[in-house]
Structure formats: structure tokens, C-alpha cells
N, C-alpha and C positions, 0 to 999 in steps of 0.2 A: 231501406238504406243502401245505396251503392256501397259497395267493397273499396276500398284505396290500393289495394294487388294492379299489376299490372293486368290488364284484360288479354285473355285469352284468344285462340287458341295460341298455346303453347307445343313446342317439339323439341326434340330431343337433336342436336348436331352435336356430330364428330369429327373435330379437328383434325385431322393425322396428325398434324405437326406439332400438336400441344402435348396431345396422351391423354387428355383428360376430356368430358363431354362438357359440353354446356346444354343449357333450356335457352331457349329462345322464343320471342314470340312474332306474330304474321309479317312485324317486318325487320326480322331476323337481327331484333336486338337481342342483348343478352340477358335473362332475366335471372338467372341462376351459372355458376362457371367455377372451373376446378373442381368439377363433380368427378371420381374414381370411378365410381361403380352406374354400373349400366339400370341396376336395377331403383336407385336413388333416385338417376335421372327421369325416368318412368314414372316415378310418384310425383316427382317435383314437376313435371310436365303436365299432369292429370290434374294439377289440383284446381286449378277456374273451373274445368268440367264437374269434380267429386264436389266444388263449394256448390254451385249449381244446382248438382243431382241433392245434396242436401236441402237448400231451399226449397225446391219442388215438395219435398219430401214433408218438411215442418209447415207448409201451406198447406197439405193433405191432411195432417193432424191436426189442424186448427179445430177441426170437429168429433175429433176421437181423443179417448180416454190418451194422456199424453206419459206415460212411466217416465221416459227419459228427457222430458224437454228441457229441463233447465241445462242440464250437461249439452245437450244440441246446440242452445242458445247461446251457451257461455263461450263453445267453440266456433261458431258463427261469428258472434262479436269478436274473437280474438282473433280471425281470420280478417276481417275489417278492419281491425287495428282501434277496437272500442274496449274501455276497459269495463 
């Protein structure tokens, strides 16, 4: 299932003239904005790569004993915007 987020990569820009960061992405729209803190923007910038590094992840455990997949799953789907 494709994601409905905007496709990555995303980054982190600093306006001077605002005070505040935005997330942007490769063609420096804005995906997130009036972010305060540096280290928010960081995470909100990361996250198409962390949704990613997760999918890799739940296709490795398609064949292993799975403790946490439904939590995985439920977060996946909520990241795509499925309920």
C-alpha cells in the first residue's frame, strides 16, 4: 500500500526572517512550518526515511516469530492514513 504523506526526502530550512523552522521537501515546499524547536524539526523531517526503515523491517519479520506486529501494523496504517 503507498503512504498518502508527502514523499520524501524531506529537510529541515531556517528562515531568519520568520524565527521558526520549517520541513520541506526536494522541491522545497513546505511540509510541516512554525516548528520552534530544532530538535521537532529533525524528527518531522525523518520521518518518510523511519516510515521506510520500518517497512524494510516488518518484511524481514514476515518469517519470524512476530511479539510486536500488530502495534507495527496499527502504526503503519496510521502513518498512511488507514484506519
Amino acid at each position: 500500500m503507498k503512504p498518502k504523506f508527502t514523499p520524501g526526502p524531506w529537510h529541515v530550512f531556517d528562515p531568519v526572517e520568520y524565527g521558526t523552522l520549517e520541513v520541506q521537501n526536494e522541491e522545497c515546499d513546505p511540509v510541516a512550518s512554525g516548528i520552534e524547536d530544532g530538535s521537532d524539526a529533525a524528527i518531522i523531517a525523518a520521518a518518510p526515511e523511519m516510515y521506510e526503515a520500518l517497512e524494510m523491517v516488518m518484511k524481514a519479520w514476515e518469517d519470524l516469530e512476530k511479539p510486536d506486529y500488530d502495534e507495527i501494523d496499527r502504526v503503519l496504517k496510521k502513518a498512511r492514513g488507514e484506519k
